[in-house]
N, C-alpha and C positions, 0 to 999 in steps of 0.2 A: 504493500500500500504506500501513498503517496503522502506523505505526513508534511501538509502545507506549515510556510509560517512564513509573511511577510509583515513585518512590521514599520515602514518606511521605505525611502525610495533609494537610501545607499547602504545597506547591511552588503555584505560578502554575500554574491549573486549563486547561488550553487544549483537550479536549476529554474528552465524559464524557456518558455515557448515561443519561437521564430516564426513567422510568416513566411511563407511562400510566396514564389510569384510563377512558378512552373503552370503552364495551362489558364494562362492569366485574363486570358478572351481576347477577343477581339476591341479596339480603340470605341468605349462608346461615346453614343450619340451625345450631341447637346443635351438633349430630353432626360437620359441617364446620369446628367451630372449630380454629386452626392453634394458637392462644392464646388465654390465658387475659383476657387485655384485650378479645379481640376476642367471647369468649363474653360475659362479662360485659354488651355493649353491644347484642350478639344480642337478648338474654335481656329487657335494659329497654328496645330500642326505641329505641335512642337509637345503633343502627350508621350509619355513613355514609353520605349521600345519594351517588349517581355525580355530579349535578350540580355539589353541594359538591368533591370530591376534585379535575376537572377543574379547576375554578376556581383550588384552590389549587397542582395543581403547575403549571399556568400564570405564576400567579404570580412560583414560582421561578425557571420558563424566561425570562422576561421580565426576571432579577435579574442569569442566567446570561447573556442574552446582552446586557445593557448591560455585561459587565465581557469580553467580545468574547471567551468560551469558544464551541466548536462543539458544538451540543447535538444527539444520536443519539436516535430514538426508537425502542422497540422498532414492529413490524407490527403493526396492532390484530388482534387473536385472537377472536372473537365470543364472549361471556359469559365473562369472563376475567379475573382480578386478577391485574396486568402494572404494579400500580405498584411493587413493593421489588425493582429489577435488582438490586441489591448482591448481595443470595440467588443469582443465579443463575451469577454470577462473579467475578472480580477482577483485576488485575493486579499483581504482585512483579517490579518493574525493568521486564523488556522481552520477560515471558511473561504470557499469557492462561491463568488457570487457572479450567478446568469443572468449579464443582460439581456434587457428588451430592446435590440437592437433594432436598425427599421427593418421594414418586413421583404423587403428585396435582399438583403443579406441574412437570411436566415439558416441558407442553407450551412453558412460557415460554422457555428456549431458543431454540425454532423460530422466534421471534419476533427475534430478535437476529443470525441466520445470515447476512444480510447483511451486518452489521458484523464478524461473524468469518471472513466470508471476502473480507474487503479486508485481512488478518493475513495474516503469513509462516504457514506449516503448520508449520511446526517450532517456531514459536513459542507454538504453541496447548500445554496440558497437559493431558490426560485423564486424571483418578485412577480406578481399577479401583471396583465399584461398594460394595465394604466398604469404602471410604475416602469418608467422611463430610465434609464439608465446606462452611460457606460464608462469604459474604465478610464478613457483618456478625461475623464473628469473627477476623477475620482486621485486624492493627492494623501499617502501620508505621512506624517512628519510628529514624531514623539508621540503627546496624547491625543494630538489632534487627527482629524479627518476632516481635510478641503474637499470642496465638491462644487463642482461649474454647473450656474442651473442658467436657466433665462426662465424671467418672468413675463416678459410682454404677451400682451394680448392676442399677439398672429402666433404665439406658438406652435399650433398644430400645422400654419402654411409654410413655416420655413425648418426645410430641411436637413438644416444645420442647426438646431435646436435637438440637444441630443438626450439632456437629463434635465428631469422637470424638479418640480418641488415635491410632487409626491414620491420621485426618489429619493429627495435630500431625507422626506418624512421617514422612509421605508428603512432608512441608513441610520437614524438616531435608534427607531424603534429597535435594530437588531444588536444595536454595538452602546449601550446606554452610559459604558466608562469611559466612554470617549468624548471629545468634545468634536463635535460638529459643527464646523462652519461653511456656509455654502455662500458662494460669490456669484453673482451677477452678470452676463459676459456679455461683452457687441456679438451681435450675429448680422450676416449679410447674404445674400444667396449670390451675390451679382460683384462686390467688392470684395476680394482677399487679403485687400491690407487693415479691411474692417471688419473681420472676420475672427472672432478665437473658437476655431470649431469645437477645442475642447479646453479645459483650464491649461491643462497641460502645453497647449498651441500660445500661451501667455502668460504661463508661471513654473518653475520647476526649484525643488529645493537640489542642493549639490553639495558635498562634503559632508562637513559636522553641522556648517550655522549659517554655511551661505545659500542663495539663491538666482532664479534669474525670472528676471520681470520685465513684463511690458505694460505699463503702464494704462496705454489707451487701451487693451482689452478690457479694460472693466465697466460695468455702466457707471458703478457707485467710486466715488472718490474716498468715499469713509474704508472701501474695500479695502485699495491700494494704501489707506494711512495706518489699516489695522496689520498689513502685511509689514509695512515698513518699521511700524514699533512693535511687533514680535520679534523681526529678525533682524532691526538693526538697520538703517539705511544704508551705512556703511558694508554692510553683509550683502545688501542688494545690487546685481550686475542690471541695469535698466539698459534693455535695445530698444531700438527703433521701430517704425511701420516697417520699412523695408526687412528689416532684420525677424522680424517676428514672421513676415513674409514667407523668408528664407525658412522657417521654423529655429531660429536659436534658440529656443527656451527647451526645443525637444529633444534634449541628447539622452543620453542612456547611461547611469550607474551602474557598476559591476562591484566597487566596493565605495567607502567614502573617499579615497584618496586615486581611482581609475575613473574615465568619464570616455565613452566612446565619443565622438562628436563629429560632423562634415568635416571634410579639409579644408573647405573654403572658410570657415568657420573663424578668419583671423583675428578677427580682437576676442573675439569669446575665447578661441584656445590659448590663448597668450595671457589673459586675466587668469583663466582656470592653475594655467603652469603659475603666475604669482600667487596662487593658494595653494601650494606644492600637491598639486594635485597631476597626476599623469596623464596627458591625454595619448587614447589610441585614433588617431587621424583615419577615418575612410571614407572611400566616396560614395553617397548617397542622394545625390542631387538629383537623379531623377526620380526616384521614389518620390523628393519631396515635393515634385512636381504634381502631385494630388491630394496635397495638404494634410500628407505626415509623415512621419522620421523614423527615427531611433527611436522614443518609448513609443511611439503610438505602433509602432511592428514587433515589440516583446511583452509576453505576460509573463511577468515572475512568478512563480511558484514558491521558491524557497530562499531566504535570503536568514544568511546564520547570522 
């Protein structure tokens, strides 16, 4: 059996589920866009090769397993984009929780059931299908649990509205020692520099006490002042539209002091090395050409 425990987003990574990009379909329609980054690239021709994506989460497997993590891959699924598992679930301590992902990627699950049923059954969580939820919004850090909701009123029209509030509810109900705070995000269908598809796409903690922030994802200002005096301004790496764009805030921890991140990544890798933190450098840029990265393509499982 698979004896989960994740307790935050930089424990010593020891096993954790990679996306795929094998059998990845065909370039879809405008009409198919999930996001607005991903339309965007539909539109100019310039969407991801299959060959390219392979290549690069290869890459990171190949990052993962010099630092002797156990890497999960989902089933290949024929015509199918199975690289961002984060969407499909997560773990809080020593429970598996299934998102309600939307309902065009449902099939990605089926793909994963082997690895969920090497889990205790009790330790699996199924929220009811009005509770909205996924993992690239889901952040933890000590006793707390962040959680990216949107509240506005077009909820149910915009597509990149991913976890509601009857998530954030469904998250206190289940984990009640934890403190629960859920933040507020920009959502856009049509703009990707106004876009935090997930909290994660505009917040990430890294090391022991630092983090990395963009500020304009948030709707609420009291968000960003309550992130800044928990973690210290000085602890905060703040990037730009652009930079947020690019996904910076979505790198991937293997321990507190290892950070995978883009090559291109140059002032964020170069701040991380001033917090004697290692960075392993890969290329990922066309993944993020469909608005996500490094945590939004692994689901930890186990982190000592």
């Amino acid at each position: 059996m698979l004896k989960l425990n994740v307790r935050n987003e930089t424990n010593r990574l020891s096993a954790v589920i990679l996306g795929i990009a094998n059998s990845n379909g065909p370039t879809p329609t405008a009409e198919e866009a999930y996001d607005p980054k991903s339309l965007e690239h539909i539109l100019a021709g310039t969407y991801p090769s299959e060959s390219d994506m392979v290549f690069e989460l290869t890459a990171f497997k190949d990052v993962l397993n010099r630092y002797g993590v156990e890497v999960y891959r989902p089933e290949t699924i024929e015509n199918l984009n199975q690289i961002f598992t984060r969407d499909i679930g997560f773990v809080i301590d020593d429970y598996f929780i299934k998102s309600n992902i939307l309902p065009d990627r449902a099939k990605e699950w089926e793909a994963i059931l082997y690895i969920i049923d090497q889990i205790d059954p009790q330790k699996v969580i199924t929220a009811p299908e009005h509770i909205h939820m996924e993992g690239g919004d889901v952040i933890l850090w000590k006793e707390y649990i962040f959680i990216g909701t949107y509240s506005g009123e077009d909820y149910s029209q915009i597509n990149t509205a991913r976890t509601n509030k009857a998530g954030v509810e469904f998250i206190k109900e289940k984990f009640p020692n934890k403190i629960v705070k859920d933040f507020d995000l920009i959502k856009s269908m049509t703009n990707p520099r106004a876009n935090a598809l997930h909290l994660d796409c505009c917040f990430q903690p890294v090391g022991e006490e630092k983090a990395i922030i963009f500020p304009g994802g948030f709707r609420k200002k009291e968000d960003v002042d309550f992130l800044k005096d928990l973690f210290g301004e000085n602890n905060l790496f703040q990037i730009s539209a652009d930079e947020m764009y690019e996904m910076f805030s979505n790198v991937f921890s293997i321990s507190p002091n290892v950070v995978v991140s883009e090559k291109n990544f140059t002032r964020l890798n170069n701040w991380l090395r001033e917090q004697n933190i290692i960075v392993e450098e890969i290329p990922y840029h066309e993944i993020g050409k469909q608005e996500g990265l490094l945590r939004c393509s692994t689901l930890p499982l186990i982190r000592k």
